[in-house]
Backbone as CSV, one residue per row, in Angstrom:
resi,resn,N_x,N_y,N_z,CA_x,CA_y,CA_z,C_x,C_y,C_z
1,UNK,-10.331,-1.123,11.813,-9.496,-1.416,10.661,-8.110,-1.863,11.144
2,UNK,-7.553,-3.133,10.614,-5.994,-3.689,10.677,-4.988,-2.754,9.882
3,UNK,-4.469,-2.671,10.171,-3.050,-1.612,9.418,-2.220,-3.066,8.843
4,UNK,-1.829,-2.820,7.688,-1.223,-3.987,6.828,0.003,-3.243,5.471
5,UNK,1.510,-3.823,5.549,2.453,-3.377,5.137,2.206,-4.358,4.175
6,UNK,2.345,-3.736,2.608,2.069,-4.797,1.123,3.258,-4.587,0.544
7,UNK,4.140,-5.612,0.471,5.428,-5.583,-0.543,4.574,-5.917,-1.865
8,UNK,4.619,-4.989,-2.761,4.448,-5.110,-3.966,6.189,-5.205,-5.711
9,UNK,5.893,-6.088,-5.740,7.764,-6.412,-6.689,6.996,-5.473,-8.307
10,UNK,7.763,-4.696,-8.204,7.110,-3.721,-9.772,8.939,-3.103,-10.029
11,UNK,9.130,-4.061,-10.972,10.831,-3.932,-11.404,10.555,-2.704,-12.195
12,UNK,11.712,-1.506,-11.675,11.913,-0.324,-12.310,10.809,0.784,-11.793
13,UNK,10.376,0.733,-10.823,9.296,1.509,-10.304,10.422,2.602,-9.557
14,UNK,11.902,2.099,-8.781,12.207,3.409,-8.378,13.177,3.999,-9.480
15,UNK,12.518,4.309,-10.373,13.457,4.814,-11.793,12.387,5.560,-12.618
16,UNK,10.932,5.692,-12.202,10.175,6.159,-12.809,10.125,7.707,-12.287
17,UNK,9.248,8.834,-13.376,9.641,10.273,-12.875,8.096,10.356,-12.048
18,UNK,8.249,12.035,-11.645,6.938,12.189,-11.062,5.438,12.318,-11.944
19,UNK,5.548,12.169,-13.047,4.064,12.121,-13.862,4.110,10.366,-13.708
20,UNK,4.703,9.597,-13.799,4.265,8.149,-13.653,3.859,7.921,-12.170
21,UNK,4.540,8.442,-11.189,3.895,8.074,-9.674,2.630,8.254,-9.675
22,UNK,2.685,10.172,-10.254,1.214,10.858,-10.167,-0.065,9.625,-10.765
23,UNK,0.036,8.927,-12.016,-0.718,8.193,-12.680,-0.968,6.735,-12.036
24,UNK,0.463,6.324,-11.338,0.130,5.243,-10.247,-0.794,5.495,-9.155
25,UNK,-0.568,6.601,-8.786,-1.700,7.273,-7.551,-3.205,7.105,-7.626
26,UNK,-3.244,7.993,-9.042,-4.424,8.037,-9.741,-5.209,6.708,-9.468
27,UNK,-4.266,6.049,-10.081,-4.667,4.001,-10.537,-5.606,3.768,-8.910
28,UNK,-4.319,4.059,-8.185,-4.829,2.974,-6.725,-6.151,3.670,-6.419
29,UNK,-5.501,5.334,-6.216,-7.108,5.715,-5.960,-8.589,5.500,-6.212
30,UNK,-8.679,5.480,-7.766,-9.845,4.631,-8.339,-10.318,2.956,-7.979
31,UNK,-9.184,2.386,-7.767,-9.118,1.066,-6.788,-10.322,1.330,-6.020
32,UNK,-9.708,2.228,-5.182,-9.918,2.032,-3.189,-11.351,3.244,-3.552
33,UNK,-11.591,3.819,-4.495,-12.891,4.445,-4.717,-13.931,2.971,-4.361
34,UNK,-13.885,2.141,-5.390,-14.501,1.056,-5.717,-14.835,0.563,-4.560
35,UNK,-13.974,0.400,-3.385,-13.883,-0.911,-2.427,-14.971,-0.147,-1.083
36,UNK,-15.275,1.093,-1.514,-15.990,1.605,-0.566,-15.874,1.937,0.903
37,UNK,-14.565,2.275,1.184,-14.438,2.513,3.055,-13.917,1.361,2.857
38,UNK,-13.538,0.092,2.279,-13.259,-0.752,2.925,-11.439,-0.893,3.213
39,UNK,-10.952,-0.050,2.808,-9.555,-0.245,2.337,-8.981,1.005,2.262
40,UNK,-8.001,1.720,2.873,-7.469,2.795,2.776,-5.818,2.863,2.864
41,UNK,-5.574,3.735,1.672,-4.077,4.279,1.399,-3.416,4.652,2.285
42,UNK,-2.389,4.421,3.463,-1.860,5.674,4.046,-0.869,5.903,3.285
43,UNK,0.647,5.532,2.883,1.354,6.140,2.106,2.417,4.786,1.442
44,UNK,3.246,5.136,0.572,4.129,3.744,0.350,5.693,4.885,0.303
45,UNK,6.612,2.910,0.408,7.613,3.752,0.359,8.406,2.892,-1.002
46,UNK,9.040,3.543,-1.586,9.325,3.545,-3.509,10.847,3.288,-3.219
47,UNK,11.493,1.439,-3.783,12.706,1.384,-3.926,13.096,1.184,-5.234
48,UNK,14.219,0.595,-5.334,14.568,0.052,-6.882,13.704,-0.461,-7.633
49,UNK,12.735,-1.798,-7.133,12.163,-2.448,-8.091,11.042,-3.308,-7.241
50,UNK,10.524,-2.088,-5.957,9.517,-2.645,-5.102,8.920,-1.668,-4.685
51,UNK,7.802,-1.724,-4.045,7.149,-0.554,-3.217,6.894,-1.402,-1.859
52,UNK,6.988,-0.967,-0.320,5.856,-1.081,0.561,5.078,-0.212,1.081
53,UNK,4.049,-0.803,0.535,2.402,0.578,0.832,2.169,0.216,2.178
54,UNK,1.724,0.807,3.051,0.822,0.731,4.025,-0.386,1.488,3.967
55,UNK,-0.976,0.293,4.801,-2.819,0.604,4.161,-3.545,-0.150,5.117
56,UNK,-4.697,1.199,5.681,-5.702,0.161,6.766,-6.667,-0.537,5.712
57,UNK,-7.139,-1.453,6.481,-7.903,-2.025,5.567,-8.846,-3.384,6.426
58,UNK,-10.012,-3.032,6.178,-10.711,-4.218,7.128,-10.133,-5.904,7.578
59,UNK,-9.548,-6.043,6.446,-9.026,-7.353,6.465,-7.824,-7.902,5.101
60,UNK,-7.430,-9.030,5.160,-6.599,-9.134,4.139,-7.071,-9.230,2.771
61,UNK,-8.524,-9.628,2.446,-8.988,-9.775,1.654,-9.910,-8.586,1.181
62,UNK,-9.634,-7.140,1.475,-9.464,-6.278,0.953,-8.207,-5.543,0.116
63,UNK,-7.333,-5.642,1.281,-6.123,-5.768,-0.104,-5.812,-6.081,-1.203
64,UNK,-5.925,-7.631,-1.152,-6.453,-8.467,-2.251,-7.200,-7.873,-3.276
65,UNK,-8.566,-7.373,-3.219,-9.303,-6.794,-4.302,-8.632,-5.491,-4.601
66,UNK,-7.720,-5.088,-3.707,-7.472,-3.745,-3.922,-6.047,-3.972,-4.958
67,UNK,-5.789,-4.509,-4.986,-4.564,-5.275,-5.942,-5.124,-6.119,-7.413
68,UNK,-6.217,-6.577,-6.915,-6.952,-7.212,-8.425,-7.827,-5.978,-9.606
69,UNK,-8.002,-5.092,-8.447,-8.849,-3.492,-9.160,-7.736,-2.566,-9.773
70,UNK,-6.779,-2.827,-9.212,-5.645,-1.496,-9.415,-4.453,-1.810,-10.709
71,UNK,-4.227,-3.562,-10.168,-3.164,-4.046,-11.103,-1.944,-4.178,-10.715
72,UNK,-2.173,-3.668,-9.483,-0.312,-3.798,-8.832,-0.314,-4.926,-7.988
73,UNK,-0.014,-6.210,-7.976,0.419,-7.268,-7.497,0.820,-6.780,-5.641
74,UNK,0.203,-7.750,-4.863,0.126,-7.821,-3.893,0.907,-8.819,-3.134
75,UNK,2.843,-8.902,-3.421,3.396,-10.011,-3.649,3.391,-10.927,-1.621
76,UNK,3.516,-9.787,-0.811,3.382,-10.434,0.154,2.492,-9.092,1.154
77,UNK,1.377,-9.630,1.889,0.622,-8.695,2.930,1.055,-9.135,4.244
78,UNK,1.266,-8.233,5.232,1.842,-8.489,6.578,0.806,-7.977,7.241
79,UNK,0.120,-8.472,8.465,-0.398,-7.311,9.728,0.546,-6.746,10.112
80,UNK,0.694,-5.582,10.415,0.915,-4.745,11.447,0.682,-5.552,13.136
81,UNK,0.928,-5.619,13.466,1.285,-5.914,15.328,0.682,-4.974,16.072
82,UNK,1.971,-3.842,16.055,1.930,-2.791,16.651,2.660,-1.803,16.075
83,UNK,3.023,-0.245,16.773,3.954,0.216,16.364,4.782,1.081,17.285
84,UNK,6.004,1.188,16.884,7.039,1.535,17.748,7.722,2.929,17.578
85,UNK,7.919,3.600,18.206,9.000,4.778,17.665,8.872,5.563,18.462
86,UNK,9.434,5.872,18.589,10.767,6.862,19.665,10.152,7.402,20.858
87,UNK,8.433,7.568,20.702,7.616,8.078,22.172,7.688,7.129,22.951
88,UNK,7.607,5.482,22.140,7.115,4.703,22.681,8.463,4.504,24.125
89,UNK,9.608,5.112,23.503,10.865,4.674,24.997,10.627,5.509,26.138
90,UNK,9.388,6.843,25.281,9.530,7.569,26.654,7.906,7.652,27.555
91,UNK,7.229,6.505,27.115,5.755,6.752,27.453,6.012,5.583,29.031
């Protein structure tokens, strides 16, 4: 599985309380039920009027369905490369 960062644009999303996240959760989950292993949640991070989720996912065109099942717009998908942080200065 590719690891892939999804800017999703959802104006007023970081202004919503915790029963609307909870119900956004809900949403994706039933998504990524559907897609069968093919697509998995790891976590997002919630600004003013965007989210970026990260999510393994076989390919880009799982995302894709995972955005056409759920309803949350998939405004730009990135691969992942690699990743970096703080062991990596001391490995």
């Amino acid at each position: 599985m590719k690891r892939y960062v999804i800017e999703r644009d959802l104006p007023g999303i970081g202004g919503m309380n915790g029963a609307q996240y909870k119900d956004a959760a809900k949403t994706s989950n039933s998504a990524l039920a559907k897609l069968a292993g093919k697509c998995q949640w790891e976590h997002s991070y919630v600004v003013d009027n965007k989210t970026f989720c990260i999510y393994l996912a076989e390919n880009e065109a799982a995302v894709k369905e995972h955005a056409k099942l759920s309803g949350f717009p998939a405004t730009k998908i990135t691969e992942v490369r690699t990743v970096l942080d703080p062991m990596t200065g001391a490995a």
